[in-house]
N, C-alpha and C positions, 0 to 999 in steps of 0.2 A: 352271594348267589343271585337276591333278586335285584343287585346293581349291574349283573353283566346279564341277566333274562330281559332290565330296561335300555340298555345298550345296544343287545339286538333287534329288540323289538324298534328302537331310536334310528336302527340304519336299513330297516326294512321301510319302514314309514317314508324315509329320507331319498332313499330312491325310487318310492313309489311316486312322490312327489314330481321329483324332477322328469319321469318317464308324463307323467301327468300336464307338467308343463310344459314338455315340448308335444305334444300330442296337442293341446291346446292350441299353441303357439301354429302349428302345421296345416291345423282346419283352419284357423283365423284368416292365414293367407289364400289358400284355397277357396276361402268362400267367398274372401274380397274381390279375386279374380272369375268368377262363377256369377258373381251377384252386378249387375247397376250401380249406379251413384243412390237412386233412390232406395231398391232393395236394399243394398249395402246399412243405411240412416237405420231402415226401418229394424234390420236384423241386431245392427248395434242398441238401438233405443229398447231393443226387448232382451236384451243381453244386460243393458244396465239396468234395467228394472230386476230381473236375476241377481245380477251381482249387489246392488244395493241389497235386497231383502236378505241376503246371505251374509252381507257384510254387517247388516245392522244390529242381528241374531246375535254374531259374536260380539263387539265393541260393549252391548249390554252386560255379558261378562264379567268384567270386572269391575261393574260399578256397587254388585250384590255380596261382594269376599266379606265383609263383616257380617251376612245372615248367618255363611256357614256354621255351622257346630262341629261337622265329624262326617268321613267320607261311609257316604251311604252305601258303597259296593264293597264288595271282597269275591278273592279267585279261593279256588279250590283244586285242588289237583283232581279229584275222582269229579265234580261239577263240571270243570272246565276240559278234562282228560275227554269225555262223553261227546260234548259241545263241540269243542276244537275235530275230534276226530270224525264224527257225524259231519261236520261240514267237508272235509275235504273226503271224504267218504259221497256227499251229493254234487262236490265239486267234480269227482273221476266221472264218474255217474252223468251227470249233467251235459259235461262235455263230450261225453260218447252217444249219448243221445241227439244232443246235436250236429257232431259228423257226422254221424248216421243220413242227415236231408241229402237229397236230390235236388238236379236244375230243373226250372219249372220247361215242363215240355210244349212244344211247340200245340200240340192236341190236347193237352190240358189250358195252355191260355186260351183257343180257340173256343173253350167247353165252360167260358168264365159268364156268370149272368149278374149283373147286379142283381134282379129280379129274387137271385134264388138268398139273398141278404134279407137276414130280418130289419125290419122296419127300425129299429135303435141305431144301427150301424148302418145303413145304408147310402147315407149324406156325405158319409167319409169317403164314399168314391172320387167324390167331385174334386178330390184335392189332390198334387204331384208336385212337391219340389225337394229340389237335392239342396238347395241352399236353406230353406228354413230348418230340415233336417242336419245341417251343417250345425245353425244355430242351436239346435236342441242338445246338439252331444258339447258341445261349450258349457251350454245349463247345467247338464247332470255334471261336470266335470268342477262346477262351482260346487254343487252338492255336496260333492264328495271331499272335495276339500272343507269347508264351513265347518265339519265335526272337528276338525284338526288346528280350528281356532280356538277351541277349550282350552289344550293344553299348551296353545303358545302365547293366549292375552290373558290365561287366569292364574294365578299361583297358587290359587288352594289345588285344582286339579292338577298343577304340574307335580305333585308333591304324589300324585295318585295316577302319573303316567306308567305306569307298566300296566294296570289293569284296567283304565279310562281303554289305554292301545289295543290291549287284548281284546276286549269289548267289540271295541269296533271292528278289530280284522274278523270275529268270526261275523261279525252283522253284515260285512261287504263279502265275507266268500258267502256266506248263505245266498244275499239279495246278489251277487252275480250267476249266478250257476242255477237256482231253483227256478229260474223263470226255462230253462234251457231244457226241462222236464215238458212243459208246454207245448214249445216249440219242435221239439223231437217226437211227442208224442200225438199230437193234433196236426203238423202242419197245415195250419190257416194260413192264404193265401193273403197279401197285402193289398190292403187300397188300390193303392198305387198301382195295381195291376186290373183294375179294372178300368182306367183311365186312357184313353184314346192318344193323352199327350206326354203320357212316358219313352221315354225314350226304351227302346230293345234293346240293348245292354244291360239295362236296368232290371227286366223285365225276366230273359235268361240270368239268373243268376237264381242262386239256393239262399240267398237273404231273400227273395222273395215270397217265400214258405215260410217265413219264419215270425208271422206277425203274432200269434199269439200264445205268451201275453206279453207285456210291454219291458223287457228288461230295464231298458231308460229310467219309466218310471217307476218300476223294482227300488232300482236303486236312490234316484232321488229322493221316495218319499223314505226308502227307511235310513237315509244319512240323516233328513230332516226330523225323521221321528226321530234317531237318537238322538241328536242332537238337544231338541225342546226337552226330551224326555230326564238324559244326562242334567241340564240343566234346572229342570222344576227339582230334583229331587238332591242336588248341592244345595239347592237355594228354596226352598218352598214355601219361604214367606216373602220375595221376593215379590214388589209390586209390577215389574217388569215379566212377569210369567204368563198370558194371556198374551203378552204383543208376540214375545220370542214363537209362541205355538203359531199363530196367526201369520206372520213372517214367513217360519219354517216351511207350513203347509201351502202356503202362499206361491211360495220358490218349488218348493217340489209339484203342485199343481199348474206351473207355469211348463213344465219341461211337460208334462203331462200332455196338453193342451198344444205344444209343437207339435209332440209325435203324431195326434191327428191331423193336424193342418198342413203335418211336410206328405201324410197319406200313407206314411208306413205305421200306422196302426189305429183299429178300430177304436171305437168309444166303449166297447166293456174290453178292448184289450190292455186299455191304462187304467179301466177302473176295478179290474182284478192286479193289475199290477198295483196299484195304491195300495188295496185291502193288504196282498202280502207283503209288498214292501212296510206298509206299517207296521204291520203284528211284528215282522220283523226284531223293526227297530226299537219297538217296546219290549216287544217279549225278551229281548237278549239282556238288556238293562235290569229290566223285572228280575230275571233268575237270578242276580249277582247280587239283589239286594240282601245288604245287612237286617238283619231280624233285633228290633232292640227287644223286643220279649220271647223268650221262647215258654213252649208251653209242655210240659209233662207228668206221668204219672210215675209216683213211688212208691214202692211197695212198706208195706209196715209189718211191725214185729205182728198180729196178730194174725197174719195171711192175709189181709186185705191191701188196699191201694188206696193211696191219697192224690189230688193231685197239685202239680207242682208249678210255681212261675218264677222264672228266674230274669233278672233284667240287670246289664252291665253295669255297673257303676261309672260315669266318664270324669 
């Protein structure tokens, strides 16, 4: 049973991948043609800064397999029954909330003031482009992959892919869908739309409503918080666990820092994205943890309680 539960879960993964890759693959060109010979350098050189710090994360990996002791998570059917269904419960949810937006109307862009922008976010008008925005959905799309080098360069996790996978699918429907609660229910108006030199296409459209808060970096910082996260607790004597955290947040703080600068989102709409993309990533990891003590009381023969600690034997 849970060799055909890793199975499925093996060719969900497997075509989410390829869907990943060619979607990758499809901006790449589009933004090559969008972008200059110079833009072009510059979007690639901050694209391999991303892809190194994602890449560096995993190769660390397997260098730790003899810390291991014993896999620090476990699934639960009533644990994971809750989890799994609450997320696609905020995924329906999520997603109807966000059909729900409007195009932005010609008398509401007319009715747009930087002025009426608090003083934190205000600087973010100054910025419009579809090409660094290009670059940023490549970023998160490294993100999202980097979790998925655990179980392909490490063998202690590969031995603990059905619930490393499950892990993560519910961390990515949460961090895709809960930022869509925001966006449905705030519609905050984009940068980019206070900017003289966007284009009107641009401008009319219902992604322009949609700035707050930053799904992008939702999801980046919570593949990268799993990820470090997964990792310190395989490995937690591991002298590599400070660069892996620094790297992770590094890479998810990079894709962060596009979405400001391509204009489609403020500076507290990635820095509430971070918050919840992290808790995210931690908290899902957290709940699956294995308990090596547990703690309780027993009752005794004279009507009273004792109390009890019981710890596995490995």
């Amino acid at each position: 049973m849970r060799l055909r539960a890793g199975r499925r879960i093996f060719y969900v993964w497997h075509e989410l991948f390829l869907l990943l890759n060619y979607f990758i693959t499809m901006k790449i060109h589009s933004i090559r043609f969008a972008l200059g010979r110079w833009w072009w350098e510059l979007g690639c050189g901050v694209g391999k800064v991303l892809s190194a710090l994602c890449l560096s994360v995993i190769v660390m990996c397997p260098t730790a397999v003899s810390l291991r002791a014993q896999s620090p998570y476990e699934l639960s059917w009533g644990k994971d029954g809750w989890i799994m269904g609450g997320s696609v419960v905020v995924s329906f949810i999520g997603a109807a909330l966000d059909d729900s937006l409007s195009v932005l109307t010609d008398q509401e862009y007319k009715a747009l003031r930087k002025e009426d922008i608090n003083f934190i976010d205000r600087w973010a008008t100054n910025f419009s482009s579809k090409p660094i925005s290009g670059v940023s959905d490549v970023g998160v799309g490294l993100c999202l992959v980097a979790p998925l080098g655990l179980l392909i360069f490490d063998e202690s996790m590969r031995k603990d892919f059905g619930t490393v996978s499950t892990m993560y699918l519910e961390t990515a429907l949460l961090a895709t869908f809960l930022p869509s609660y925001g966006k449905g229910l705030v519609t905050r108006i984009r940068p980019y739309a206070y900017n003289s030199s966007t284009e009107q296409s641009l401008l009319m459209n219902v992604e322009t409503k949609r700035s707050f808060f930053s799904g992008h970096t939702t999801l980046a910082f919570a593949s990268m918080t799993f990820f470090a996260t997964v990792y310190s607790d395989y490995y937690p004597n591991s002298p590599y666990t400070s660069t892996v955290w620094i790297a992770s947040m590094s890479a998810a703080s990079g894709v962060g820092l596009l979405r400001i600068f391509s204009g489609a989102h403020f500076p507290t709409d990635v820095m509430l994205g971070a918050l919840v993309g992290g808790a995210i990533g931690y908290g899902i990891p957290y709940l699956h943890r294995t308990s090596p003590v547990s703690v309780g009381f027993m009752p005794t023969f004279d009507g009273g309680a004792q109390l009890s600690l019981s710890m596995p034997l490995r």
